[in-house]
KELUM-184233 format. One record per residue (C-alpha): residue number from 0; residue in three letters; x, y, z. Coordinates in nm, 4 decimals, m for minus. Example, Ala and Ser with C-alpha at 12.3 -4.5 7.8 and 13.67 -1.06 7.14 Angstrom:
2
R     n   res         xx         yy         zz
R     0   ALA     1.2300    m0.4500     0.7800
R     1   SER     1.3670    m0.1060     0.7140
//
This chain:
445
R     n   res         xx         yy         zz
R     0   UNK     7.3964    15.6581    10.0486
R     1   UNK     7.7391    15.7800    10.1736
R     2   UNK     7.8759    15.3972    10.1775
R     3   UNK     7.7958    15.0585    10.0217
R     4   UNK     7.5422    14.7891    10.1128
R     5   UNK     7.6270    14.6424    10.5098
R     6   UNK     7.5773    14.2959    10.3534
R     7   UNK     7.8404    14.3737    10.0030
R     8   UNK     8.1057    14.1345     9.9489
R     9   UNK     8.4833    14.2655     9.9020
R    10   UNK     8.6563    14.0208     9.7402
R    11   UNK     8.9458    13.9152     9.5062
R    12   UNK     8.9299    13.6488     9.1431
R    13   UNK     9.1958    13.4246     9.0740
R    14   UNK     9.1770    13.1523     8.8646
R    15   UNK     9.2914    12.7856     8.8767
R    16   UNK     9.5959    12.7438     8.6095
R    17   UNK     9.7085    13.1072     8.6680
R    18   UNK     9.8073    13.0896     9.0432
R    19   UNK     9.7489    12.6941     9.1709
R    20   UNK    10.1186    12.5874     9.0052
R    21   UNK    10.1911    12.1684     9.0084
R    22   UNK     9.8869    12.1555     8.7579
R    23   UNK    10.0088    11.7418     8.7840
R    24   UNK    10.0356    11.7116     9.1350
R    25   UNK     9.8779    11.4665     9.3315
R    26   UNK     9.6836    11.2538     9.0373
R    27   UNK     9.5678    11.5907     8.8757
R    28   UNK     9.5350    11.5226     8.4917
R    29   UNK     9.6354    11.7661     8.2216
R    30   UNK     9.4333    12.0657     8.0732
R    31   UNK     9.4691    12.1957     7.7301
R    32   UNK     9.6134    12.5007     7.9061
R    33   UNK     9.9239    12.2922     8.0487
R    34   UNK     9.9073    12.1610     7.7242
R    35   UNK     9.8978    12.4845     7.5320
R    36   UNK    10.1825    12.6563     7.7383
R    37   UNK    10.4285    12.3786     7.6521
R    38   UNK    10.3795    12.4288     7.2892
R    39   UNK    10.6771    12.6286     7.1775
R    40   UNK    10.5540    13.0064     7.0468
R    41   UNK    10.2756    13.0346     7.2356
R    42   UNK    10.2792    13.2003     7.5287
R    43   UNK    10.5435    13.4667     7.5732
R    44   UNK    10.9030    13.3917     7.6757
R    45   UNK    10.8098    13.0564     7.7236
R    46   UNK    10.6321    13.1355     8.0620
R    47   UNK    10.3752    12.7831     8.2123
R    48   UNK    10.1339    12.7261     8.4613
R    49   UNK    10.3751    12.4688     8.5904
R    50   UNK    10.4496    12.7314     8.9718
R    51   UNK    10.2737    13.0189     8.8886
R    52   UNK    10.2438    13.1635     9.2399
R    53   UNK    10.2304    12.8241     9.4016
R    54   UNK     9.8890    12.8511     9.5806
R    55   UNK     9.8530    12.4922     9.5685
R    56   UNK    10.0633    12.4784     9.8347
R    57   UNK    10.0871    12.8490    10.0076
R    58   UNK     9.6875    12.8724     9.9600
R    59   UNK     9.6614    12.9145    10.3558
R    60   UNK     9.9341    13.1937    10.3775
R    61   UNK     9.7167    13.3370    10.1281
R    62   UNK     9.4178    13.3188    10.2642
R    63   UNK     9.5945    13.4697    10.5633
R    64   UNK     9.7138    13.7236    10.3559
R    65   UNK     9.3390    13.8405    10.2056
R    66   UNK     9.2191    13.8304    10.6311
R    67   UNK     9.4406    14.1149    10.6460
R    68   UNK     9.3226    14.3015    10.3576
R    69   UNK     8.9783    14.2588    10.5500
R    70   UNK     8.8198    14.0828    10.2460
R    71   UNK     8.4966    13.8821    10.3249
R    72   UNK     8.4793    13.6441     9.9791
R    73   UNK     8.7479    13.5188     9.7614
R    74   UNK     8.6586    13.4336     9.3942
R    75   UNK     8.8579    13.1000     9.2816
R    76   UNK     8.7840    12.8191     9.0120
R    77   UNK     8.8122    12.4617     9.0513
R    78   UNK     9.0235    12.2930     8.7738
R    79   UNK     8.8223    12.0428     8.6272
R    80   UNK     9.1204    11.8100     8.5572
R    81   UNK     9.2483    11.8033     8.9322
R    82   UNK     8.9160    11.6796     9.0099
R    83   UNK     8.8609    11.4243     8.7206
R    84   UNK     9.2057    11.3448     8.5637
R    85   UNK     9.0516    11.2019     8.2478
R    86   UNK     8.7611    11.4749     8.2941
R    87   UNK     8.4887    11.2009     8.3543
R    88   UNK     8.4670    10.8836     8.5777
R    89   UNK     8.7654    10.8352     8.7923
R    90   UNK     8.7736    11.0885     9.0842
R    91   UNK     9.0604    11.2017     9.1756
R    92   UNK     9.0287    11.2358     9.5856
R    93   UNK     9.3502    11.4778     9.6701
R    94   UNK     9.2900    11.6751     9.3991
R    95   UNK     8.8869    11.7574     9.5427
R    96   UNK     9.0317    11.7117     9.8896
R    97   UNK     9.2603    12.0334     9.8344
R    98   UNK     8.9258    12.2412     9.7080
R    99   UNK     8.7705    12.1530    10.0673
R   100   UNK     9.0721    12.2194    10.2427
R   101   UNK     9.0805    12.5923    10.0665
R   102   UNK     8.6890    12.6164    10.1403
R   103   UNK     8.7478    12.5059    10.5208
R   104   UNK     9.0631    12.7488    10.5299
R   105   UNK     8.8404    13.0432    10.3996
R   106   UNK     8.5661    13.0146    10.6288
R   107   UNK     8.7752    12.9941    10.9311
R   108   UNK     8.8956    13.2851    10.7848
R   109   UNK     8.5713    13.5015    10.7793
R   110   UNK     8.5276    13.4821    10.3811
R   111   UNK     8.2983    13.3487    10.1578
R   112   UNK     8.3985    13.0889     9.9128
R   113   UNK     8.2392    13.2184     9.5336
R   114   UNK     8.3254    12.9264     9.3199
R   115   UNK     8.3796    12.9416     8.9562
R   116   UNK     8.3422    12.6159     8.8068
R   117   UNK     8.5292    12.6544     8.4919
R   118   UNK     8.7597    12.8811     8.3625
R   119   UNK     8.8734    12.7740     8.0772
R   120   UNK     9.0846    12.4504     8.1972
R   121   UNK     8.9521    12.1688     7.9568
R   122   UNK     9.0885    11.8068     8.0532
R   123   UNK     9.3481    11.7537     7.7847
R   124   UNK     9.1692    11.4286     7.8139
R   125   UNK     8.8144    11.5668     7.6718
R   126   UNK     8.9743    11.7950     7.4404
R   127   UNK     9.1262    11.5022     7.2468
R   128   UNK     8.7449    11.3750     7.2542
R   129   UNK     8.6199    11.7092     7.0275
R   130   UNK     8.6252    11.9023     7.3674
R   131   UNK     8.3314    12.2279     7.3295
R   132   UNK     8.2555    12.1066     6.9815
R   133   UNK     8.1413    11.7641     7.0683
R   134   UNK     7.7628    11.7506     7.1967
R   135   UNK     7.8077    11.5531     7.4611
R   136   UNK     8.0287    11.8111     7.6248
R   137   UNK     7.7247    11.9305     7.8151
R   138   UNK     7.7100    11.6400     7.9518
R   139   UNK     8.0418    11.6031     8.0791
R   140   UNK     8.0418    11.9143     8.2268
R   141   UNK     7.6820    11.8795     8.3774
R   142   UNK     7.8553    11.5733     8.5913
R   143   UNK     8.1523    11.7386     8.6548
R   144   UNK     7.9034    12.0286     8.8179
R   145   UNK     7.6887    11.7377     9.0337
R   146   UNK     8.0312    11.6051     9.1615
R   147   UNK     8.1559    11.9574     9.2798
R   148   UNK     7.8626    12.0221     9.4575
R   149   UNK     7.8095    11.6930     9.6375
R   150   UNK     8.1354    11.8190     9.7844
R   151   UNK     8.1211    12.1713     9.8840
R   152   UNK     7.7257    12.2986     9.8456
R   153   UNK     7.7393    12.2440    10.2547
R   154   UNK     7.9649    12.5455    10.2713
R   155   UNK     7.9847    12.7192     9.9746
R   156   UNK     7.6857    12.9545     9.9065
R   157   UNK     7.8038    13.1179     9.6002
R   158   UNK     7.8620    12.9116     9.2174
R   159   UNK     7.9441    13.0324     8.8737
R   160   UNK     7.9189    12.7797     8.5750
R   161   UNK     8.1758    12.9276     8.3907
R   162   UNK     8.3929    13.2441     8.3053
R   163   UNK     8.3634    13.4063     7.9834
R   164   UNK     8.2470    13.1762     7.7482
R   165   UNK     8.2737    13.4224     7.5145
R   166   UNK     8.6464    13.4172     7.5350
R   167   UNK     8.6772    13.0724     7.5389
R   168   UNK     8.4915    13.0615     7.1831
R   169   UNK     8.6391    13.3771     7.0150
R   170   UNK     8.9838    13.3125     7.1731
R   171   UNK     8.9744    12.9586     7.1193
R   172   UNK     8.8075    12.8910     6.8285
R   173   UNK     8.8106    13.1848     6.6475
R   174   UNK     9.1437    13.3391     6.6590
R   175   UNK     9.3301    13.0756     6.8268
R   176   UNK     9.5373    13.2746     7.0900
R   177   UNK     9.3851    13.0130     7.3419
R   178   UNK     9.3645    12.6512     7.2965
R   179   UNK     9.2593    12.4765     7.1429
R   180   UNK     9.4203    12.7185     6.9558
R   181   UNK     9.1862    12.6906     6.6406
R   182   UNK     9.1060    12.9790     6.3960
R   183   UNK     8.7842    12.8732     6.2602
R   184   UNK     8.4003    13.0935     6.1995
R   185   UNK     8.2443    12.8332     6.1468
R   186   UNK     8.2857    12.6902     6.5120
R   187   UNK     8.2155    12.9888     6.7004
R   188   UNK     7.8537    12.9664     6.6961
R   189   UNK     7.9075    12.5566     6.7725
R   190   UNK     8.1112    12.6554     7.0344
R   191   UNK     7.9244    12.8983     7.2175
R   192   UNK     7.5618    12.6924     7.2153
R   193   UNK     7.7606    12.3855     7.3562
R   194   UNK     7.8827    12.6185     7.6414
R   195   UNK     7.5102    12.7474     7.6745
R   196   UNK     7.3992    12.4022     7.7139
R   197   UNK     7.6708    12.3004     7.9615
R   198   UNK     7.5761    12.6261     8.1828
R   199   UNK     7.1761    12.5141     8.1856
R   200   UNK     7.2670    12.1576     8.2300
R   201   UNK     7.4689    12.2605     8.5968
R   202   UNK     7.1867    12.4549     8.6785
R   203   UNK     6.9364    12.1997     8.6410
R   204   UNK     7.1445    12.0126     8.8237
R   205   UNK     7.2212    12.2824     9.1190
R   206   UNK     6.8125    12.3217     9.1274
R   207   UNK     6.7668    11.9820     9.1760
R   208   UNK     7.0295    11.9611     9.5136
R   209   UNK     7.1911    12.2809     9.5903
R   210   UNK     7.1391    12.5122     9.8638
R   211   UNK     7.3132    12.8406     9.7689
R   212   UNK     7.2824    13.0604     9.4807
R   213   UNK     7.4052    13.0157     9.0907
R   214   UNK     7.4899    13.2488     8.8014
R   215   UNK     7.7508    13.2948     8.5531
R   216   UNK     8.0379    13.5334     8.4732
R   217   UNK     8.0128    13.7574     8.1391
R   218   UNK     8.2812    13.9620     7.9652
R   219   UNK     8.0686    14.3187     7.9167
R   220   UNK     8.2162    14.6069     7.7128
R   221   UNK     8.0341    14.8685     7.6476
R   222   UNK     8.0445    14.9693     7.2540
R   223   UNK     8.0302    15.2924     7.1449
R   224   UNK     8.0461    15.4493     6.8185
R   225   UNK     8.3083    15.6105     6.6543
R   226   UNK     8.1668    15.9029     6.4606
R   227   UNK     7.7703    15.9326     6.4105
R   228   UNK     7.7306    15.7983     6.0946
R   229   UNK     7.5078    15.5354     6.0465
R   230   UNK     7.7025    15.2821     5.9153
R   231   UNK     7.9144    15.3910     6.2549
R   232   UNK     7.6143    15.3112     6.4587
R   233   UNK     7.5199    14.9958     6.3147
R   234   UNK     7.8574    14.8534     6.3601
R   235   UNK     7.8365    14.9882     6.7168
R   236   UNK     7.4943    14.7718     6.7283
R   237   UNK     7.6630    14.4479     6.5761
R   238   UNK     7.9812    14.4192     6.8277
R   239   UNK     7.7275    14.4340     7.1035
R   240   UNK     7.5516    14.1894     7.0092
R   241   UNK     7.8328    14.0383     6.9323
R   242   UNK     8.0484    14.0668     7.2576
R   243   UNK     7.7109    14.1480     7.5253
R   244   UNK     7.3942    14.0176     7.4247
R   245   UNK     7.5378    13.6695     7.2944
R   246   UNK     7.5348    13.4877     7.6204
R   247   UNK     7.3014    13.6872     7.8215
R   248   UNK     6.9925    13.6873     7.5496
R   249   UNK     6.9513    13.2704     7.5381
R   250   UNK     7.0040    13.2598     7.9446
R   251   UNK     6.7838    13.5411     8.0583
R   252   UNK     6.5162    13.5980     7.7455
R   253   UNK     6.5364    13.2210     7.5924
R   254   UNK     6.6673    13.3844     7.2445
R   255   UNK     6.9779    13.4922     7.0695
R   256   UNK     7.0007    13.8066     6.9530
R   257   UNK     6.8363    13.8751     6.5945
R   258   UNK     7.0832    13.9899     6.3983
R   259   UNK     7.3160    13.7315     6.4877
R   260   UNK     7.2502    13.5596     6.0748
R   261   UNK     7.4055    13.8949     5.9949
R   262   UNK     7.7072    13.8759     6.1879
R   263   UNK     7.8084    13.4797     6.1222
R   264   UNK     7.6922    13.5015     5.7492
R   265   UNK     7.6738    13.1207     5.6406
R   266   UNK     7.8473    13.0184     5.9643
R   267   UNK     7.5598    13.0806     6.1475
R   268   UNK     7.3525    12.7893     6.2689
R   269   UNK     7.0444    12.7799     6.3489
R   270   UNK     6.9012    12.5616     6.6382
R   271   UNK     6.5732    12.4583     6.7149
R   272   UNK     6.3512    12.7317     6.9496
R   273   UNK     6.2935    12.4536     7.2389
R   274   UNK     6.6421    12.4008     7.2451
R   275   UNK     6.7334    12.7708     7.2396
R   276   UNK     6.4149    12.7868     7.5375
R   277   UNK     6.6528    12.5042     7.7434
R   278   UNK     6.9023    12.7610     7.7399
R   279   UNK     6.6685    12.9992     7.9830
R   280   UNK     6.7345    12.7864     8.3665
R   281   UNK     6.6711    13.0190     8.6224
R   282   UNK     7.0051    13.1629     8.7452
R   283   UNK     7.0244    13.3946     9.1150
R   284   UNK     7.2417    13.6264     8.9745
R   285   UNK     7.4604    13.7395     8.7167
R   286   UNK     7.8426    13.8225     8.7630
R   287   UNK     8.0039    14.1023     8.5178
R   288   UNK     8.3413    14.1294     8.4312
R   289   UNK     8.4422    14.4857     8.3377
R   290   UNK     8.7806    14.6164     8.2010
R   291   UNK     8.7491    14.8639     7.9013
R   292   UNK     8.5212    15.0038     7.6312
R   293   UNK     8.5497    14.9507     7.2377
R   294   UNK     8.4842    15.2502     7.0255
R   295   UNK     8.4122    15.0729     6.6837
R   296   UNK     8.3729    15.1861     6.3022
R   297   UNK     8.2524    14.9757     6.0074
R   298   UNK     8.5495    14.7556     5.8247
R   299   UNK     8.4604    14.5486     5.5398
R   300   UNK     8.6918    14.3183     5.6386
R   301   UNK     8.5422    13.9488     5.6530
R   302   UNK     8.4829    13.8893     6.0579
R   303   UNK     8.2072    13.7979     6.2747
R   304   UNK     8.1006    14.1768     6.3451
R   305   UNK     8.2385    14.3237     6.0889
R   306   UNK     8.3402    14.6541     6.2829
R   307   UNK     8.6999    14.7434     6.3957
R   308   UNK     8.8097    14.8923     6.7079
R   309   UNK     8.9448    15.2526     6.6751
R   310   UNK     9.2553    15.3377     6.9153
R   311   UNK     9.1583    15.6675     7.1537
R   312   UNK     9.4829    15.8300     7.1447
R   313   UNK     9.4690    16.0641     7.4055
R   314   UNK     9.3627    15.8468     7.6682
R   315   UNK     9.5179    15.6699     7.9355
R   316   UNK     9.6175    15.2909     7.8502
R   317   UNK     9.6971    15.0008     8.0466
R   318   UNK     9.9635    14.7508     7.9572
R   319   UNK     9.7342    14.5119     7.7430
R   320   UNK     9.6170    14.8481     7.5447
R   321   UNK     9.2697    14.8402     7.6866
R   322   UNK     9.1516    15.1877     7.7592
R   323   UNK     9.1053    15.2958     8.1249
R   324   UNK     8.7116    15.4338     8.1555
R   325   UNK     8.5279    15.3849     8.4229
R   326   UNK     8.2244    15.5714     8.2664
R   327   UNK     8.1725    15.2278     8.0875
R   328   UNK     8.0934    15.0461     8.3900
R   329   UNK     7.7867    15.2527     8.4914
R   330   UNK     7.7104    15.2607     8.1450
R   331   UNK     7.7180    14.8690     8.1475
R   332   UNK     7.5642    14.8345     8.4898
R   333   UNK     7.2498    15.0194     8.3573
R   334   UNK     7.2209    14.8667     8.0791
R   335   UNK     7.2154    14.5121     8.1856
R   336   UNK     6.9313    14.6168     8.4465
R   337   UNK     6.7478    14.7820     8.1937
R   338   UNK     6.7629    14.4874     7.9276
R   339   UNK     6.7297    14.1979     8.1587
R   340   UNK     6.5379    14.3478     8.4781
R   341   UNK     6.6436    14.4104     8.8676
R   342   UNK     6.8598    14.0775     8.8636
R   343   UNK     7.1288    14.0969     9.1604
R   344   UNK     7.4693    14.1503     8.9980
R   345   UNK     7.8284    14.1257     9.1357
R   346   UNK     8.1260    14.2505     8.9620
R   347   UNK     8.3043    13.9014     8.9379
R   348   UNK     8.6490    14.1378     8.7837
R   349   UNK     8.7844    14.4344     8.7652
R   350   UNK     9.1317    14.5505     8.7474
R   351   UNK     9.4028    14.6660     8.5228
R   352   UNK     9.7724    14.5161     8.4327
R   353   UNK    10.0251    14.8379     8.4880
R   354   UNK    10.3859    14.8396     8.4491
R   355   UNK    10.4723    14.8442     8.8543
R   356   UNK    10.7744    14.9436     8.9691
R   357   UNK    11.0162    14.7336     9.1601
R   358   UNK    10.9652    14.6292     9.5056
R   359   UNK    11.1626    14.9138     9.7262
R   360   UNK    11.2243    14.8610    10.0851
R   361   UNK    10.8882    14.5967    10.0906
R   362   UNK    10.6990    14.8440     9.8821
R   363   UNK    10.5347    14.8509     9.5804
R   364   UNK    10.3577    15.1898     9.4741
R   365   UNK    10.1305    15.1809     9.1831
R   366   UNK     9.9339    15.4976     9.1311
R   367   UNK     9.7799    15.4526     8.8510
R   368   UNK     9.6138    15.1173     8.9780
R   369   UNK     9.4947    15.2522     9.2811
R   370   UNK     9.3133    15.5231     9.0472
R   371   UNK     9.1608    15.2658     8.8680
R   372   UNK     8.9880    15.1027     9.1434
R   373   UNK     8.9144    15.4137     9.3038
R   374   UNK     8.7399    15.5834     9.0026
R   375   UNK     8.5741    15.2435     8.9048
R   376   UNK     8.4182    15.1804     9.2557
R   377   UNK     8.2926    15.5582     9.2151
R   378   UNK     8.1317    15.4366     8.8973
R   379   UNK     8.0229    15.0795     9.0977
R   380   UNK     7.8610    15.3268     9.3791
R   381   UNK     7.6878    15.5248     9.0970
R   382   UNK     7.5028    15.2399     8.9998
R   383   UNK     7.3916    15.1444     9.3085
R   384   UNK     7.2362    15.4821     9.3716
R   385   UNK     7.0487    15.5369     9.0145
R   386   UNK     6.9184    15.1739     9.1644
R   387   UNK     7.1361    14.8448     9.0272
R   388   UNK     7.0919    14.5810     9.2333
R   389   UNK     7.4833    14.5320     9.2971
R   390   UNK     7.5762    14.3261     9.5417
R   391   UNK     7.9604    14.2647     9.5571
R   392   UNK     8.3139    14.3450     9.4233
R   393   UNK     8.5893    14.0993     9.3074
R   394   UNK     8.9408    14.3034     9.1833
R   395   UNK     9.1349    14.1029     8.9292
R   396   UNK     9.3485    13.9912     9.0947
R   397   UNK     9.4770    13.9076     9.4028
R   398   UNK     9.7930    13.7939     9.2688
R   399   UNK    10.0123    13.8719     9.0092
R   400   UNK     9.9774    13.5862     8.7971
R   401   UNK    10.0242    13.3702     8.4787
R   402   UNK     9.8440    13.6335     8.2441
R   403   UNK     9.7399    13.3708     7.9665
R   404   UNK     9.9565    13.4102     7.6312
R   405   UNK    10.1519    13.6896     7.8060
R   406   UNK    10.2698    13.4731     8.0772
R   407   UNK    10.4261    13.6616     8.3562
R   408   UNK    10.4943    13.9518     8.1517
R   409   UNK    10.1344    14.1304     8.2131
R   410   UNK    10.0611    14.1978     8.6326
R   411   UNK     9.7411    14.2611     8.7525
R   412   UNK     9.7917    14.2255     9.1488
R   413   UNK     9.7370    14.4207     9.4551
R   414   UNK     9.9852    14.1708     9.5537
R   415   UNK    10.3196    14.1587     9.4110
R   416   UNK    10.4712    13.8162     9.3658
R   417   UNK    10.8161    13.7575     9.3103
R   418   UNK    10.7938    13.4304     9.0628
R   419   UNK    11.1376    13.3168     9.1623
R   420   UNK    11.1130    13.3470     9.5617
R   421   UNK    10.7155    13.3225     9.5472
R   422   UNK    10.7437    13.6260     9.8144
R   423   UNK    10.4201    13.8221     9.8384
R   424   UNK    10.4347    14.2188     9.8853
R   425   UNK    10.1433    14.4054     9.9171
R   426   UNK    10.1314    14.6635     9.6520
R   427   UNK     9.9498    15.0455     9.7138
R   428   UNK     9.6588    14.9519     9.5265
R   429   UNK     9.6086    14.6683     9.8057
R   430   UNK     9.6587    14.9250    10.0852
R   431   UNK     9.3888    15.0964     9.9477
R   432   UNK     9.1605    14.8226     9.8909
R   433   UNK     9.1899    14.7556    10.2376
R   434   UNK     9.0764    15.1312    10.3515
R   435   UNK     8.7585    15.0954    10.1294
R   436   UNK     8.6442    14.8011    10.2765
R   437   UNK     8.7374    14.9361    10.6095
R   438   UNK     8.5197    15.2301    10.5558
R   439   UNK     8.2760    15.0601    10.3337
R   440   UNK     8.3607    15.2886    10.0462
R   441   UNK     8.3227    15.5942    10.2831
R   442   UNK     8.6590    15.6954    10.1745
R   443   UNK     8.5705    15.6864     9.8345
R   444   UNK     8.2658    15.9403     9.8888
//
């Protein structure tokens, strides 16, 4: 095996509020992100959605743009609000028209559409309704879903429910660095079943009319502990259940993870084992999105796994702190196929925010990105050798982008975007790209 699979997708994520811009345009009805960035001292430097990089309206010289990298898929969500301004009943028809317009526009283009169908862009609308805590948000989303496909299963083949629900709940709910902006234990475990039951409610309903294929995308970090003591290891054990097993145990084995009583404490909540069983819809495969590791050590701090993360000094760090090793993602890789079986896998992210230089006569060179995505495909390759069924790549991101509560401060592109000219400049790391998927990895090897 001296390249990757013939049939592996190369692709690139984005996400809806972080690179469509006019989040209003056109009908489109607010999220609790557009919501969220226009409350004063939360993001940084006052940074919204409201351009970003303006793909709303430059998506086709972007999709232009990734035809010259020589991608064949594009990751992108749909934002649930453009869709359904109120997030139920009243469709908004320009706002779904522009999804099939950037499905049509990709296909032309040789590359398949792999559709994430939320990503963390509540209706402002269903928000002010309870949003994840209320029950029926299962529902909602669960039509939401049906409406979405009636429009694009005929040409898209690939659907994710949603991304990172674990980051919706912790972030969210827990520490409140993402709206709704709550800091509360006692909904994270509320929280994260409702998103469970949204998930198996769209794939009920893909089973019952879809064509294509349906998973979800996971946050995985590897934990590993800090010295070998044992209360060392058993904090290791409870942040991965914590962080890893959390979604992936009700959806593949119809249970959560045991200890899970332990880690809540009297915030835990216990629901019925039928309902738990709902959880378990059959899914085609399961996308993994990989940036870092923890290394943990017991705290006796009050929080849900009760371990802190120790800093490795001497290693290399990217510009949100997270620690660059690749070693993690075989390490993850493996262990997802030997907990949950030979599913097929794609890594739905991977990437790293640097601090890039200028652009310099149309040229951005960024070293220690490119070594990033060279060592981690190494690491991807790996897998596929000791037997992982892995079937495609996504780097995060295409774009530099509207990096959450950092705004624009934080870049993770292969393509360099100028936020006040919207030019694009393809960065070294995208030069690269492009020679891997040229030579299927061969260059790599």
């Amino acid at each position: 095996m001296n390249s990757f699979p013939d049939n592996f997708l190369w692709g690139a994520a984005t996400s809806a509020y972080q690179v469509e811009g006019s989040p209003l345009a056109d009908g489109a009805g607010p999220s609790i992100w557009h919501q969220f960035s226009h409350s004063p001292g939360k993001i940084y430097n006052g940074d919204t959605g409201n351009t970003a990089c303006d793909h709303y309206r430059r998506y086709r010289q972007d999709v232009q743009l990734m035809q010259g990298l020589g991608l064949n898929a594009y990751r992108f969500s749909v934002a649930w609000g453009r869709v359904l301004p109120e997030g139920r009943g009243r469709v908004n028809g320009k706002g779904l028209d522009f999804y099939q317009r950037l499905v049509d526009a990709l296909l032309e283009g040789g590359m398949e559409p792999f559709v994430t169908l939320y990503h963390w862009d509540l209706p402002l609308a269903l928000d002010q309704q309870g949003g994840w805590l209320n029950r029926d948000s299962a529902a909602w989303f669960g039509d939401y879903a049906e409406l979405v496909f009636r429009a694009l299963d005929d040409r898209v083949r690939f659907w994710t429910t949603l991304n990172e629900p674990w980051v919706i709940a912790h972030l969210g709910h827990l520490q409140g660095l993402h709206p709704p902006g709550r800091a509360n234990l006692t909904e994270m475990p509320l929280v994260s079943h409702h998103l469970l039951r949204a998930h198996a409610r769209a794939v009920e309903a893909y089973r019952a009319m879809g064509r294509g294929q349906i998973g979800i995308a996971v946050n995985l970090e590897p934990q590993y502990a800090a010295s070998e003591a044992a209360e060392a290891g058993a904090a290791r054990d409870r942040a991965h259940a914590y962080l890893n097993q959390y979604y992936l145990d009700p959806i593949l084995l119809g249970h959560y993870p045991e200890c899970m009583g332990e880690i809540f404490g009297e915030a835990w909540q216990e629901f019925s084992a039928d309902e738990v069983q709902s959880l378990r819809q059959p899914i085609d495969f399961v996308g993994i999105n990989y940036y870092s590791r923890s290394v943990v050590q017991h705290c006796l701090e009050t929080q849900p796994t009760r371990a802190a993360r120790v800093r490795q000094a001497d290693r290399l760090h990217t510009e949100l702190d997270w620690e660059v090793y690749p070693a993690g993602l075989l390490d993850t890789l493996l262990w997802v196929k030997g907990r949950y079986g030979d599913l097929p896998l794609y890594l739905t992210e991977n990437g790293a925010a640097f601090a890039d230089p200028p652009v310099t006569d149309g040229r951005v060179d960024d070293p220690l990105r490119v070594a990033y995505l060279r060592d981690h495909l190494l690491h991807a390759h790996q897998a596929i050798r000791q037997g992982v069924n892995l079937r495609g790549y996504f780097v995060w991101s295409l774009l530099d982008n509207f990096e959450w509560q950092h705004g624009y401060s934080k870049r993770f592109g292969i393509v360099h975007v100028d936020f006040e000219t919207q030019q694009r400049t393809l960065k070294q790391s995208a030069e690269f790209y492009r020679r891997v998927i040229e030579s299927r990895g061969r260059i790599l090897l």
